[in-house]
C-alpha positions in Angstrom: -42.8 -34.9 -21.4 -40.6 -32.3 -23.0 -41.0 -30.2 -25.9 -38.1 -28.6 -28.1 -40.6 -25.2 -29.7 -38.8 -23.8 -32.5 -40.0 -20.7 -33.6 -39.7 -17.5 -36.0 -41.4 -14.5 -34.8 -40.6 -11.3 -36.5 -43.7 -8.9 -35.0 -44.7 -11.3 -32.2 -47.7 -13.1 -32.9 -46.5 -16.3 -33.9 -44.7 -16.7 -30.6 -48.5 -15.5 -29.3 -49.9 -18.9 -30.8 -47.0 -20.8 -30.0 -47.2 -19.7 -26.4 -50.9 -20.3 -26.3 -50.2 -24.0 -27.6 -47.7 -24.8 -25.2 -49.7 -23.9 -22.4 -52.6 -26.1 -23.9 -49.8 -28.9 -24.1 -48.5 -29.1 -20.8 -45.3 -30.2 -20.9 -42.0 -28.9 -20.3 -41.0 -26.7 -22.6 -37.8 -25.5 -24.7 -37.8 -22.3 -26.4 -35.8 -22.3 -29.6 -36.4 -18.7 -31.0 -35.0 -18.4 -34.4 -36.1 -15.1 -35.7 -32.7 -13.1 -35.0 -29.5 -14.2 -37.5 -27.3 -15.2 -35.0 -30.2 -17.6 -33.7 -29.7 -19.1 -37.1 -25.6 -19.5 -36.7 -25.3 -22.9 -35.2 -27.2 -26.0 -36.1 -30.5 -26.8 -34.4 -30.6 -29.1 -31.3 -33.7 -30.7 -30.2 -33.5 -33.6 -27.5 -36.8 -33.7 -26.2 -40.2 -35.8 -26.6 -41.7 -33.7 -29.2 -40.9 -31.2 -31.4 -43.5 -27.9 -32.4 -42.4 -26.0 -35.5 -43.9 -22.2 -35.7 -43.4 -19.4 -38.4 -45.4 -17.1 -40.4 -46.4 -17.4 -43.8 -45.3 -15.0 -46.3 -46.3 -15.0 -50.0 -48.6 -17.9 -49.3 -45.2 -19.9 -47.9 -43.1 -20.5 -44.8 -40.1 -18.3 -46.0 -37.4 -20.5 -47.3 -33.9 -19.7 -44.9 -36.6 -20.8 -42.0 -37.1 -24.5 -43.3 -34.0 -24.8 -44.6 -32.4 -24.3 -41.1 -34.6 -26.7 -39.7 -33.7 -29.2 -42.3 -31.0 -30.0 -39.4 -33.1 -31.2 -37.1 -33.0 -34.9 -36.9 -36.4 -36.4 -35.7 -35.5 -40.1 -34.8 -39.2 -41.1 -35.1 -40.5 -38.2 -33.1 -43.8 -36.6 -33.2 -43.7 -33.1 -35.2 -46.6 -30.4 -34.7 -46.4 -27.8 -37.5 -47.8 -24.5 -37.1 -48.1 -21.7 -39.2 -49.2 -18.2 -38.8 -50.8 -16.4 -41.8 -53.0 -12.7 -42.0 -56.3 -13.7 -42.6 -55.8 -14.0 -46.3 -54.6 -17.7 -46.7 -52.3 -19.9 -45.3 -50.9 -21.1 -48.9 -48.5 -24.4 -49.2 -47.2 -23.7 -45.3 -49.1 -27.0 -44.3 -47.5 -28.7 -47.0 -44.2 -27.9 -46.1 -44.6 -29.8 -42.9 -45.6 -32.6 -44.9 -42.7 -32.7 -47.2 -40.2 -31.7 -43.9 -41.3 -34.9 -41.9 -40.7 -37.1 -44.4 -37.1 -35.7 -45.1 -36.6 -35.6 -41.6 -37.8 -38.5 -39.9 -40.4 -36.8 -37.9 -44.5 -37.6 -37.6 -46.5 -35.2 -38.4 -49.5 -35.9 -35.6 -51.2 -32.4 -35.7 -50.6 -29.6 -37.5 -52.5 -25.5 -37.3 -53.0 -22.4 -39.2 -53.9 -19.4 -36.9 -55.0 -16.0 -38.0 -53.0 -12.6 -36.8 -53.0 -9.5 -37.9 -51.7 -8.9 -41.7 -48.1 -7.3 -41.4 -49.4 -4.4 -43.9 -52.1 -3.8 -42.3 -53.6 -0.3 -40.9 -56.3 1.8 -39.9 -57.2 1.8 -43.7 -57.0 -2.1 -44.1 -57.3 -3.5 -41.0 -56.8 -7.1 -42.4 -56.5 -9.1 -39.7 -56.4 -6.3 -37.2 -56.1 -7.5 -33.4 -55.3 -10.8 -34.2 -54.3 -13.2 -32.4 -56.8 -12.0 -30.1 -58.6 -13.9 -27.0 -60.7 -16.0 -28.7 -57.6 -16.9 -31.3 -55.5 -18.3 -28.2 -58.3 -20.2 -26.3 -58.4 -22.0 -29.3 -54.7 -22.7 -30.0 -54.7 -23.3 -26.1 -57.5 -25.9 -26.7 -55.6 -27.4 -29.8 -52.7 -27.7 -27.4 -55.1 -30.3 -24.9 -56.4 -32.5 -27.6 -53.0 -32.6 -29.3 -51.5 -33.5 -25.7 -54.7 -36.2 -25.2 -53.6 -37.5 -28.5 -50.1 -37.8 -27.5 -51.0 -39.9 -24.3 -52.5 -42.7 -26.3 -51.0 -46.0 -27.2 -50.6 -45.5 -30.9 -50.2 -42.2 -32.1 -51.6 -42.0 -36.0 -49.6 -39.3 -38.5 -52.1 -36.8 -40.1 -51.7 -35.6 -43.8 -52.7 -31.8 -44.2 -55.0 -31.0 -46.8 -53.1 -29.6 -50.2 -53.4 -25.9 -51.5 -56.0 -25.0 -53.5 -53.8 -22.3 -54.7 -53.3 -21.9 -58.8 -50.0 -24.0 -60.1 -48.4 -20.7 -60.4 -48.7 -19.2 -57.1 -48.2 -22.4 -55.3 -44.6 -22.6 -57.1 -43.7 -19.2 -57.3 -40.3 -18.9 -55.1 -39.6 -17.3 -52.3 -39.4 -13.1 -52.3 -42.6 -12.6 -54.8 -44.0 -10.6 -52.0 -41.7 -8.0 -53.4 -43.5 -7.0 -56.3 -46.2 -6.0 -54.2 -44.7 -3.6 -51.7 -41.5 -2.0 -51.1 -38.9 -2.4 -47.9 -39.9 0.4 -45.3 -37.8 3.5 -46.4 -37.0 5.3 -43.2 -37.6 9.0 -42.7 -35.1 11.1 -41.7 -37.1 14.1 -40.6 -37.8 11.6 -37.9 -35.3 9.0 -37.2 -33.3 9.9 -33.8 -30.7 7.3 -34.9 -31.3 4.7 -32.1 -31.1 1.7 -33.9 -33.6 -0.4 -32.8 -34.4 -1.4 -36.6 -30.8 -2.6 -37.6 -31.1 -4.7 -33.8 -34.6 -6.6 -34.9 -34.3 -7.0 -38.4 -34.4 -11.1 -39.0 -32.1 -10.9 -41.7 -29.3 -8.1 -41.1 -30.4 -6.1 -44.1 -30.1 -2.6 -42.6 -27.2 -1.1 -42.8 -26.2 0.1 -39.4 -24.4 2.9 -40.9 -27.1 4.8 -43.6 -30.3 2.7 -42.1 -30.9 1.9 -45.5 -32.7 -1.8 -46.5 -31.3 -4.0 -48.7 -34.0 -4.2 -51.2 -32.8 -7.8 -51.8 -32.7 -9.2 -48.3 -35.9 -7.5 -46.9 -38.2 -10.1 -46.0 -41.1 -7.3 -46.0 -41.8 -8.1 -42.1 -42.2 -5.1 -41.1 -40.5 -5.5 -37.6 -38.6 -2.9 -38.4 -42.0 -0.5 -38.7 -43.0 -2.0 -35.7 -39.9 -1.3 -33.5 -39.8 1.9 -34.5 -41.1 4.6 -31.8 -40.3 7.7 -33.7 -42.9 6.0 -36.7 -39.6 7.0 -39.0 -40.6 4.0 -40.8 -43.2 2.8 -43.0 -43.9 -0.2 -46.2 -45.5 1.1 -49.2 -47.6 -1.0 -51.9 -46.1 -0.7 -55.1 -49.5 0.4 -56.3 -52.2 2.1 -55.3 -54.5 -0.6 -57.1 -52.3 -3.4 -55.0 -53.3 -1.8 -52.2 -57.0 -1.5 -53.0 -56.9 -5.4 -53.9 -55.2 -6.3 -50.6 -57.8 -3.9 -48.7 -61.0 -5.5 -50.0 -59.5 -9.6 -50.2 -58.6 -9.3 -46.3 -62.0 -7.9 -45.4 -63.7 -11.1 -44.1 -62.2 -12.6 -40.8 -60.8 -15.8 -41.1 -60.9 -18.7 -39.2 -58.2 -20.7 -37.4 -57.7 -24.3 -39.2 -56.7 -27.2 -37.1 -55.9 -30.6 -38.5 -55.4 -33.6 -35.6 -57.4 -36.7 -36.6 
């Protein structure tokens, strides 16, 4: 059996769970990474058994470019596992977007996940999230990957229907970039910066200038790869408010759990 794995990983831990997955699966598999624009240049091309779908959530949604990209893929009946990857605070309408993909796209929606990692603002102040993916997160996307491959090597395999958000009308349709208004692209410091470059190589979007380093407040997705990439630490995401910050320290404190759906 062959997998196509598409996947959008701007800090690493989605690819974490994805790998995790795959191994759990045991199958041969095809790594589509997506996360760098020129990944995104030519249409997708999947020709194998199965397809997995992984990418982070983002304001409470799978950002927009990602499933529109993968509105090319053409599932010709095929089984579809949707994964998405959120930090610790809620997973939002991702889930749902798989269900509204598969039935655009011809796919079957036979399993689909939500696994914690670490929050992309979060520190040594508000460790939301901090550490995750760790072991215990991976055994258990490895062990979704088994019973998703046991359910796969039965006659009849039966399309699941995530649960909906219980997220308020407002936030559940609230478009794509909201996260905006809560903190601000990572301003680099100059003090600092040795000019290597790294940033403007890993951004997923292209929205540092290669020139100035400066972010285009209007592209930045707010993953903070950038911040991560970094090692000079030239770079750093601010909260619009110190009270946003506060709120976002004290809502992430609880560790949450990973949510499978497969039956």
């Amino acid at each position: 059996m062959k997998a196509d794995i598409f996947f959008f990983s701007a800090t690493g831990t989605t690819k974490k769970v994805a790998q995790a997955i795959a191994n759990g699966l045991h199958c041969e598999a095809v790594w589509h990474d997506l996360t760098l624009p020129s990944a995104r240049n030519a249409a997708p091309v999947s020709e194998g058994d199965i397809v997995l779908l992984a990418a982070p959530v983002y304001g409470e949604r799978i950002p927009g470019f990602v499933m529109s990209y993968l509105k090319g893929l053409k599932g010709r009946g095929r089984p579809l596992i949707g994964i998405s990857v959120y930090g610790n605070m809620g997973f939002g309408i991702s889930l749902e977007q798989y269900a509204s993909f598969v039935a655009g796209n011809d796919f079957i929606l036979i399993a689909a996940g939500a696994f914690v990692a670490q929050h992309t603002y979060a520190d040594k102040f508000s460790p939301v999230g901090l550490g995750r993916p760790n072991e215990q997160d991976l055994s258990e996307a490895e062990i979704f990957g088994k019973r998703v491959r046991e359910k796969l090597d039965l006659p009849r395999r039966t399309s699941i229907v995530p649960p909906k958000s219980n997220l308020p009308k407002f936030l559940a349709n609230t478009p794509d970039g909201t996260v905006r208004v809560v903190i601000r692209a990572p301003k680099v410091d100059r003090t600092l910066c040795n000019s290597c470059g790294a940033c403007t190589k890993r951004c997923p979007l292209g929205a540092i200038d290669p020139s100035s380093l400066d972010i285009d407040e209007r592209k930045c997705l707010r993953c903070m790869a950038c911040v991560q990439i970094c090692s000079q630490n030239a770079r750093a995401g601010e909260f619009q408010t110190r009270v946003l910050k506060s709120i976002f320290g004290k809502l992430g404190k609880k560790p949450a759990p990973n949510s499978i759906f497969i039956d």
